[in-house]
PDB file of N, CA, C and O in Angstrom, chain B, residues numbered from 101:
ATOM      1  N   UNK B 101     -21.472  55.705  67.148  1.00  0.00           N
ATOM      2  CA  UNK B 101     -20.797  56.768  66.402  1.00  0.00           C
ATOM      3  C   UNK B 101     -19.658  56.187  65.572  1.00  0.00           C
ATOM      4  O   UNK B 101     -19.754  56.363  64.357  1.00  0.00           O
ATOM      5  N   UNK B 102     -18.755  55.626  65.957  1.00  0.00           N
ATOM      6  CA  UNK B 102     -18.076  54.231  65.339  1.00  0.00           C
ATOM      7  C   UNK B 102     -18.524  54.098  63.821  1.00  0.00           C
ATOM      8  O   UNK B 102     -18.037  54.509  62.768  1.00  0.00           O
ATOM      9  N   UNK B 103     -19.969  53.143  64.232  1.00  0.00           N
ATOM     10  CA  UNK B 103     -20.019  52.357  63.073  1.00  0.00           C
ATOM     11  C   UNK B 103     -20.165  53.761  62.104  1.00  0.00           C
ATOM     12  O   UNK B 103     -19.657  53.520  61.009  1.00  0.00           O
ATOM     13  N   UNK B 104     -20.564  54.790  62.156  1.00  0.00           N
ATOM     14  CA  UNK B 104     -21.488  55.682  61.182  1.00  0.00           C
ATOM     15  C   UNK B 104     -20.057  56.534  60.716  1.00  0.00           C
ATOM     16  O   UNK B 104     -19.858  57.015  59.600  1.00  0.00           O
ATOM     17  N   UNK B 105     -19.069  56.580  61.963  1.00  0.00           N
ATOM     18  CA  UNK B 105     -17.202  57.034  60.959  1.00  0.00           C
ATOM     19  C   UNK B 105     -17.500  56.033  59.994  1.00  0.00           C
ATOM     20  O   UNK B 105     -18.173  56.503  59.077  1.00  0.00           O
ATOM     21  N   UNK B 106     -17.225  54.740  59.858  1.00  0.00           N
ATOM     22  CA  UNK B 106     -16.555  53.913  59.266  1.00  0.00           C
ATOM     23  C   UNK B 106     -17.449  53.992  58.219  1.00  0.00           C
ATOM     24  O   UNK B 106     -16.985  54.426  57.165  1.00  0.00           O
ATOM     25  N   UNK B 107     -18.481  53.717  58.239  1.00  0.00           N
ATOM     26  CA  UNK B 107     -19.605  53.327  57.094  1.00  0.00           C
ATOM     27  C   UNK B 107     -19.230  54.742  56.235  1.00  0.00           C
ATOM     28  O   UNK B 107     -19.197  54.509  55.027  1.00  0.00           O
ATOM     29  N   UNK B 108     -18.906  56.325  56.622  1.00  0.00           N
ATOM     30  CA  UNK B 108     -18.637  57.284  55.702  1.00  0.00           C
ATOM     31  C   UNK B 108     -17.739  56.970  55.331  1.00  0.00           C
ATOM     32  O   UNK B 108     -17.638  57.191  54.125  1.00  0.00           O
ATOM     33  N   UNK B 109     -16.456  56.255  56.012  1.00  0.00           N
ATOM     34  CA  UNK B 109     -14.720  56.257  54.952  1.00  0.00           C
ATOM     35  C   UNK B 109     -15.407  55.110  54.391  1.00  0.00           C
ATOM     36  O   UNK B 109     -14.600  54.684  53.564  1.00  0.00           O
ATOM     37  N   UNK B 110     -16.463  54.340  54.362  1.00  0.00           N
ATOM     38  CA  UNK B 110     -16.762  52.862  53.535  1.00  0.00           C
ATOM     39  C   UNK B 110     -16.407  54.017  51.845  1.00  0.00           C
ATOM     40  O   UNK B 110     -15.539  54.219  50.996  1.00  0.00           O
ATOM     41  N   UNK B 111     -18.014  54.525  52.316  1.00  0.00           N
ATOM     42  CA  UNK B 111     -18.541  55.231  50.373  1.00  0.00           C
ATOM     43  C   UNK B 111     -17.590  55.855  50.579  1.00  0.00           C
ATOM     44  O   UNK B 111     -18.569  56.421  51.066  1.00  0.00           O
ATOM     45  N   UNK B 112     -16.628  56.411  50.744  1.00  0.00           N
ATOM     46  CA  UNK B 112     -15.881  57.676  50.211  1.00  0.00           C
ATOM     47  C   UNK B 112     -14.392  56.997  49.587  1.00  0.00           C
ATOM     48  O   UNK B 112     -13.964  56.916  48.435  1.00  0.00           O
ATOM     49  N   UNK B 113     -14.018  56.706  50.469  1.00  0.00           N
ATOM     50  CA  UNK B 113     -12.080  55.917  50.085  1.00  0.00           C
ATOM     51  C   UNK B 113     -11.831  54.903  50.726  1.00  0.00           C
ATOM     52  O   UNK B 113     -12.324  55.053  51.844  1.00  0.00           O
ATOM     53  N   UNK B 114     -11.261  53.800  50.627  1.00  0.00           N
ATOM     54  CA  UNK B 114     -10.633  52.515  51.317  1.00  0.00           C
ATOM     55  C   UNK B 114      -9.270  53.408  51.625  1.00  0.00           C
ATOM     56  O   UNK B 114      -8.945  53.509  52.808  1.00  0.00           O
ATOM     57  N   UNK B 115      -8.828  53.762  51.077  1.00  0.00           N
ATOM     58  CA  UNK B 115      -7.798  54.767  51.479  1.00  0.00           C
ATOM     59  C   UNK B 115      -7.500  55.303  52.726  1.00  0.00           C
ATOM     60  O   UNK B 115      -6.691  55.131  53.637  1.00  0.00           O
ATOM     61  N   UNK B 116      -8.633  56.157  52.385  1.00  0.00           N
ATOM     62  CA  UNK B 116      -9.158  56.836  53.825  1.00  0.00           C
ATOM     63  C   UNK B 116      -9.313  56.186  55.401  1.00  0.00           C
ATOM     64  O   UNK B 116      -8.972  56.556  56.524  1.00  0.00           O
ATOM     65  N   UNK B 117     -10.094  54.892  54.778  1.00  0.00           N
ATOM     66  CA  UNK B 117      -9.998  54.064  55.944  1.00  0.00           C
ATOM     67  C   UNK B 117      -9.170  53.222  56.272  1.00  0.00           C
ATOM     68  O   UNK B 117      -9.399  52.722  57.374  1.00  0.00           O
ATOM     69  N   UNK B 118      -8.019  52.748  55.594  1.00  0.00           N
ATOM     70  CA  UNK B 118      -6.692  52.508  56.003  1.00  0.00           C
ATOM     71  C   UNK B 118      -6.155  53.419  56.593  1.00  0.00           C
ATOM     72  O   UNK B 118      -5.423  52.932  57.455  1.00  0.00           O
ATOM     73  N   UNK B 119      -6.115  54.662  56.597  1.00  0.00           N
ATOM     74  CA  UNK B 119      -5.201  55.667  57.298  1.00  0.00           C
ATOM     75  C   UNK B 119      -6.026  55.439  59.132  1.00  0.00           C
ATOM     76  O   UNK B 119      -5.467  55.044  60.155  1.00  0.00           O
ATOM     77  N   UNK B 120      -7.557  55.890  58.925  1.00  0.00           N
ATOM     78  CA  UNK B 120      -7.726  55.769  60.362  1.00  0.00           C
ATOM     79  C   UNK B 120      -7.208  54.554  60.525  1.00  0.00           C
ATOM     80  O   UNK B 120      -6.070  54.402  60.969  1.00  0.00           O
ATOM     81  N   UNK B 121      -7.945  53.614  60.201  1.00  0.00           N
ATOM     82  CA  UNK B 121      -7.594  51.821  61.234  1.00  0.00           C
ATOM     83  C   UNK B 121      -5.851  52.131  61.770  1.00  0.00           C
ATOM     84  O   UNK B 121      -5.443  51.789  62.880  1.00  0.00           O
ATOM     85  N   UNK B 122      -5.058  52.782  60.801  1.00  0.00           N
ATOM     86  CA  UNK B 122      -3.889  52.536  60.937  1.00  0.00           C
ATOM     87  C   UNK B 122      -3.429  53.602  62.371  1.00  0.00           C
ATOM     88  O   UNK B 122      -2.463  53.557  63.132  1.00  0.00           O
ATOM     89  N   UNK B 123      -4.217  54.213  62.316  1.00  0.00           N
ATOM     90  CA  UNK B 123      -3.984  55.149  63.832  1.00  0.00           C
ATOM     91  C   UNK B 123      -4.867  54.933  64.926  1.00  0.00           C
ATOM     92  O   UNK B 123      -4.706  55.396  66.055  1.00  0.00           O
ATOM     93  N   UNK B 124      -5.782  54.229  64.560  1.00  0.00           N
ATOM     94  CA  UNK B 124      -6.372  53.352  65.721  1.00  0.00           C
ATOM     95  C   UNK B 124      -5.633  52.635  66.312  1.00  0.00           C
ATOM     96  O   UNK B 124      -5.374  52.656  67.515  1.00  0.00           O
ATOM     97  N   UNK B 125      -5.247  51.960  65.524  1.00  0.00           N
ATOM     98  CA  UNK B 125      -3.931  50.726  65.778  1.00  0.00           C
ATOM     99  C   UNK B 125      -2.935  50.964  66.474  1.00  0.00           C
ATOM    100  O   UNK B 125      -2.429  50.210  67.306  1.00  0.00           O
ATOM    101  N   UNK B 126      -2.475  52.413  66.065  1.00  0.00           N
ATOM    102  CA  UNK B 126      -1.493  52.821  66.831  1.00  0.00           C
ATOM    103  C   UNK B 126      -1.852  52.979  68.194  1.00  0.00           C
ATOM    104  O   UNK B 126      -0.961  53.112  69.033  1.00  0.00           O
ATOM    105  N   UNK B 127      -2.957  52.982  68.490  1.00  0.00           N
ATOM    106  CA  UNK B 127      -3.573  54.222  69.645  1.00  0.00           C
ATOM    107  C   UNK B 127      -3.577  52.791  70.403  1.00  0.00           C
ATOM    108  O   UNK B 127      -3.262  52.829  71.593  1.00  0.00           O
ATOM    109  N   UNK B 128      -3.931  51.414  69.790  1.00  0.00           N
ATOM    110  CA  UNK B 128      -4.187  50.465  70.774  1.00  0.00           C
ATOM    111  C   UNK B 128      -6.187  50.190  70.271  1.00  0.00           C
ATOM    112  O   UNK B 128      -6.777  49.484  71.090  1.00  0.00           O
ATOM    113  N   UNK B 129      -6.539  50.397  69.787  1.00  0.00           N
ATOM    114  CA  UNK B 129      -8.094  50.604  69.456  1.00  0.00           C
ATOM    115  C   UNK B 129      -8.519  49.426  68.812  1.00  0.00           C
ATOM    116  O   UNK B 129      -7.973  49.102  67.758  1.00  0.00           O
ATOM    117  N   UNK B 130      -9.331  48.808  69.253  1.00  0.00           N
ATOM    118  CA  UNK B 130      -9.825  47.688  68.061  1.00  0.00           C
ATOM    119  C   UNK B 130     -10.931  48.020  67.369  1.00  0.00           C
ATOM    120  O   UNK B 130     -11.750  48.778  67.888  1.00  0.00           O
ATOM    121  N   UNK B 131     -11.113  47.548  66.197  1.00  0.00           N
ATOM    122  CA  UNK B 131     -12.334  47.385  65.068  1.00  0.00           C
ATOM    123  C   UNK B 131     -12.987  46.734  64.808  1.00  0.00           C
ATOM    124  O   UNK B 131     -13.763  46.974  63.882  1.00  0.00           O
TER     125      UNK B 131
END
């Protein structure tokens, strides 16, 4: 389920996926 978040913030925004990673990060989560 992972990969299939990420692969949607891929096509949509790098943006987007800086914000999650960045609250993953917070959370302690690796990628």
């Amino acid at each position: 389920m992972m990969r299939r978040i990420l692969s949607v913030l891929l096509e949509n925004e790098s943006g987007a996926l800086s914000r999650v990673i960045g609250l993953f990060s917070q959370r302690g989560y690796n990628i």
